[in-house]
C-alpha positions in Angstrom: -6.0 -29.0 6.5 -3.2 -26.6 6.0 0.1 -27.4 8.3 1.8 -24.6 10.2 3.8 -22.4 8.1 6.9 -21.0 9.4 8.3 -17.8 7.8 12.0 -17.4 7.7 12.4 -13.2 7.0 10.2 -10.8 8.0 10.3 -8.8 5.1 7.5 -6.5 2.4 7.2 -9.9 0.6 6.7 -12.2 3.6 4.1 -9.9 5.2 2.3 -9.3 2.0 2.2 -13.5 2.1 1.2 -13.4 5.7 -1.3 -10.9 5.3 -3.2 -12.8 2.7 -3.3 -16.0 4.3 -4.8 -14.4 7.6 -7.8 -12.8 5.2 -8.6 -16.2 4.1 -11.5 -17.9 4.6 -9.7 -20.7 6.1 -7.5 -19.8 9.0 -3.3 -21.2 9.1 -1.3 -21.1 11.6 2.2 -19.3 11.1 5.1 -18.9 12.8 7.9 -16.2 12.0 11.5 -15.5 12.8 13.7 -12.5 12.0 16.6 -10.7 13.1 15.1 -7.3 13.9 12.7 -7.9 16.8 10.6 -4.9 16.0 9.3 -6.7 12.5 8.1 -9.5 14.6 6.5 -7.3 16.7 4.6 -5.2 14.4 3.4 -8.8 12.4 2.3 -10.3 15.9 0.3 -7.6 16.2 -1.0 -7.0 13.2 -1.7 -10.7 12.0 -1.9 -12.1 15.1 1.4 -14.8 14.1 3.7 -16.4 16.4 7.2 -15.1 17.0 10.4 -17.0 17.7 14.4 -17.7 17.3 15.0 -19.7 14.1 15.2 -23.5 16.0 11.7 -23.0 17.4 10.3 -22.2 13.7 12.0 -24.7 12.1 11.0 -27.2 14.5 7.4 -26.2 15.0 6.6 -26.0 11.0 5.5 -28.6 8.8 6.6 -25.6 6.0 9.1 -23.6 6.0 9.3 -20.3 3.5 12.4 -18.8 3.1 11.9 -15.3 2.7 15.0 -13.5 3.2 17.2 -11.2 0.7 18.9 -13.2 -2.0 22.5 -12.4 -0.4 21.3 -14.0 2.7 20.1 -17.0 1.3 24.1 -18.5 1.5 23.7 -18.1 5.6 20.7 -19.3 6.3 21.3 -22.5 4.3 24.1 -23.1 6.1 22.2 -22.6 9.5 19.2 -24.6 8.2 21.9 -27.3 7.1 22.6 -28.0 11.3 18.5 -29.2 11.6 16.8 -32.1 11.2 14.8 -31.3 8.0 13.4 -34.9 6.3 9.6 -34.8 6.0 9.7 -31.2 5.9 8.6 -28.7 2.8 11.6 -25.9 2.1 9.6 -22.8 -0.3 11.9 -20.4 -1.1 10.8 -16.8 -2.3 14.4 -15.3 -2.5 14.6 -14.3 -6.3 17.5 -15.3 -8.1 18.3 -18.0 -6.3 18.1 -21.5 -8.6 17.2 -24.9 -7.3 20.6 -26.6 -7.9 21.5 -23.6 -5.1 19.0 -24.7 -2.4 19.4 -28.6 -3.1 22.5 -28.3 -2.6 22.5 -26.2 0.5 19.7 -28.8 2.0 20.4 -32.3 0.8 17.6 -34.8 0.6 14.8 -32.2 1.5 12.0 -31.0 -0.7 12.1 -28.0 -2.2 9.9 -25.6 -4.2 11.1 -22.7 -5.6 8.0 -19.4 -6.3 8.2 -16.0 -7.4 4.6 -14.3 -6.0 4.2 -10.7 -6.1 3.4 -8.4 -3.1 -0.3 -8.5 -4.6 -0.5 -11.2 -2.2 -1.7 -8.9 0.3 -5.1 -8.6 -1.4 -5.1 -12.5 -2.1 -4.5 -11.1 -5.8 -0.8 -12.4 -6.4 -0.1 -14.5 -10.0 3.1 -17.1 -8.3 5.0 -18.7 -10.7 6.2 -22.0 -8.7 8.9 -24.7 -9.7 9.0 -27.7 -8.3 12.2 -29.5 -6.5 13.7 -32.7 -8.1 12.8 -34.2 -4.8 9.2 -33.0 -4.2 6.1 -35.3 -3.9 3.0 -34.9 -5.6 2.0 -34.3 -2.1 4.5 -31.3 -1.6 3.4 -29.8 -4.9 -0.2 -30.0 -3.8 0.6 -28.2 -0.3 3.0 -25.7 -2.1 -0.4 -24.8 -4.4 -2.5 -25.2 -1.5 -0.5 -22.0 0.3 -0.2 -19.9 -2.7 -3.2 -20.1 -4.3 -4.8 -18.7 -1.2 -3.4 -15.4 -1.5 -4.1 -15.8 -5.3 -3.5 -17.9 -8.8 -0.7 -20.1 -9.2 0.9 -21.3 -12.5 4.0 -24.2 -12.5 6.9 -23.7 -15.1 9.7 -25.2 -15.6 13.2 -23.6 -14.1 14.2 -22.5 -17.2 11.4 -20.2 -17.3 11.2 -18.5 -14.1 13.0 -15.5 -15.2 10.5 -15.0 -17.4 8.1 -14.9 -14.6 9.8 -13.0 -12.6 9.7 -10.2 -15.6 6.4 -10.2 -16.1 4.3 -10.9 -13.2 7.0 -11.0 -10.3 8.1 -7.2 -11.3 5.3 -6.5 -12.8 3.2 -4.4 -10.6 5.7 -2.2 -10.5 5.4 -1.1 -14.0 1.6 -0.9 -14.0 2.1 1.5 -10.6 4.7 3.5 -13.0 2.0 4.0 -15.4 -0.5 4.4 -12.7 1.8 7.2 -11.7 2.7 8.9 -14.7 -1.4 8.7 -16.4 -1.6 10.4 -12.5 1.2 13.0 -13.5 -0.3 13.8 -16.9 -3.9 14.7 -15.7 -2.5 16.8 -13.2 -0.4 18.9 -16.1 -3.4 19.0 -18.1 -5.2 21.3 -14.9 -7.0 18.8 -12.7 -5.6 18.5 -9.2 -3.2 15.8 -7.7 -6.0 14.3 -6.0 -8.4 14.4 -8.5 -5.4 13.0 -11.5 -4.9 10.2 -8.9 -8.4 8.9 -8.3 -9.1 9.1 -12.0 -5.9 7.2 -12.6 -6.5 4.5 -10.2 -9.7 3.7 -10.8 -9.2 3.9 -14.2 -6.9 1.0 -14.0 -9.0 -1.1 -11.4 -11.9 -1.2 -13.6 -10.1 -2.0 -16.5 -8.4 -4.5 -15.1 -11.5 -6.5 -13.6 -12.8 -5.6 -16.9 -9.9 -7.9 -18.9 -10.5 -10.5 -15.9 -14.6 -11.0 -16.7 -14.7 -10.8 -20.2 -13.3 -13.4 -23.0 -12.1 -10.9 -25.3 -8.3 -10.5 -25.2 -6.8 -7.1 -24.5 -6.1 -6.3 -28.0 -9.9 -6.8 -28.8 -11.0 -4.6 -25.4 -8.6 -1.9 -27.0 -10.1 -1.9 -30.3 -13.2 -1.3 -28.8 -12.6 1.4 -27.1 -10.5 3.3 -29.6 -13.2 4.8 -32.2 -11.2 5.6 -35.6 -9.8 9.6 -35.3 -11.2 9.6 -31.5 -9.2 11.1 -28.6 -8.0 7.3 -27.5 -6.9 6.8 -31.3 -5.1 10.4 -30.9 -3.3 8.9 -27.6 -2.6 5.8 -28.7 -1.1 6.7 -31.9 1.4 8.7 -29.5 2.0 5.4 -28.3 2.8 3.6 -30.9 5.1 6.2 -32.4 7.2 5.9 -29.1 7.8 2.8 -29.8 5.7 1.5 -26.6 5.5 -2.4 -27.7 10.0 -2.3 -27.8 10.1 0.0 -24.6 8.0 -3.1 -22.5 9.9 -5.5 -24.5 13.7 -4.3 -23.8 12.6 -3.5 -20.3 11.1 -7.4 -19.4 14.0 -8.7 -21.2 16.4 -6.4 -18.8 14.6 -7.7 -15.7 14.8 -11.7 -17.1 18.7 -10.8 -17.4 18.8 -9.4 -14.7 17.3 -12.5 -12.6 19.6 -14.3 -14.9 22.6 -12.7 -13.4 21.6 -13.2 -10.3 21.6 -16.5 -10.4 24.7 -17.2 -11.6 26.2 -14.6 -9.0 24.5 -16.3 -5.4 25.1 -20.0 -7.3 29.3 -18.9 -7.9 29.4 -19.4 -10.9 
């Protein structure tokens, strides 16, 4: 059975989590702190959580996620550092912020570090998850437990969770972009907003579960559907002549150095 889960942060990220571990089959109990009272209000009542100052959540949870903006991870490890944590699970969401940071910040507690994406909130989120020099089998399994209820979970070493964070933790933000702009396009070619939208969207939802179901990879489920001269051909050789394949490239590797910089920036170095 899943412990109580306290959220530190009230954030998009922190309700998408919350949100998709109260659609779960199995019910957990949470608890949430965060400086603007409203937030807890509106998650009470939505998610029927628990509310409270930051002592009673970190001494009511068996897990604590930190979910608070990377600048404000500093603070709140210093205010964490005055409790009693041994035998407690630290899981921080805060991007950019590297293990040495939080190990430091927490001495002798167990930490994992994720990066989940706000997909969570359908119980669809792909969470790249690092494990804490001082974490137990038994931490790892209860990390995985948490996550993999609001979706899939796949562990990587440190070194790669910038990566992560560029592809997957970013990531539905660019497929929202194009979303957006397919959207944009039907509407210039004469169909209205509503109508470019709804073809858009469900364009990419079937799609999408289509790639899930079948074994083909995508470049296969492309071939198939562009015939040789056809209109997908026609778009797709638009694609290629822009250069699409170094436009994703240079912008993952922009969001990986980005993370990178990060890092070093909250660590001080």
């Amino acid at each position: 059975m899943l412990k109580k889960v306290g959220f530190i942060g009230a954030g998009n990220l922190a309700e998408a989590i919350i949100k998709g571990l109260s659609l779960g089959k199995e019910k957990t109990s949470i608890i949430v702190t965060d400086l603007l009272e409203e937030r807890l209000n509106v998650l009470k009542e939505k998610y029927g959580v628990f509310t409270g100052g930051l002592a009673q959540v970190v001494e009511e949870s068996d897990v604590l996620i930190l979910a608070v903006k990377p600048k404000d991870i500093a603070a709140l490890l210093k205010s964490l550092a005055g409790f009693f944590l041994q035998g407690k699970l630290v899981i921080s969401a805060a991007a950019g912020i590297p293990l040495k940071m939080l190990e430091k910040g927490l001495p002798g507690v167990a930490v994992v570090r994720v990066m989940p994406n706000t997909s969570c909130a359908v119980l669809l989120s792909m969470t790249g998850m690092v494990l804490g020099s001082l974490a137990s089998d038994e931490d790892k399994l209860l990390a995985e437990d948490i996550f993999c209820r609001v979706g899939k979970v796949l562990w990587v070493a440190e070194d790669k969770i910038n990566a992560v964070t560029a592809v997957s933790g970013s990531g539905p933000a660019y497929y929202y972009l194009f979303t957006e702009c397919l959207a944009a396009a039907g509407a210039e070619l004469g169909l209205t907003a509503e109508e470019a939208r709804l073809l858009a969207q469900e364009t990419f939802v079937g799609a999408s579960q289509l790639l899930i179901s079948s074994r083909k990879s995508p470049n296969r489920l492309r071939e198939d559907v562009t015939s040789p001269n056809g209109t997908t051909y026609a778009a797709i050789q638009q694609f290629e002549q822009a250069n699409l394949k170094d436009i994703v490239l240079t912008a993952a590797i922009s969001a990986a150095k980005r993370a990178a910089e990060m890092e070093r920036e909250f660590a001080g170095e």
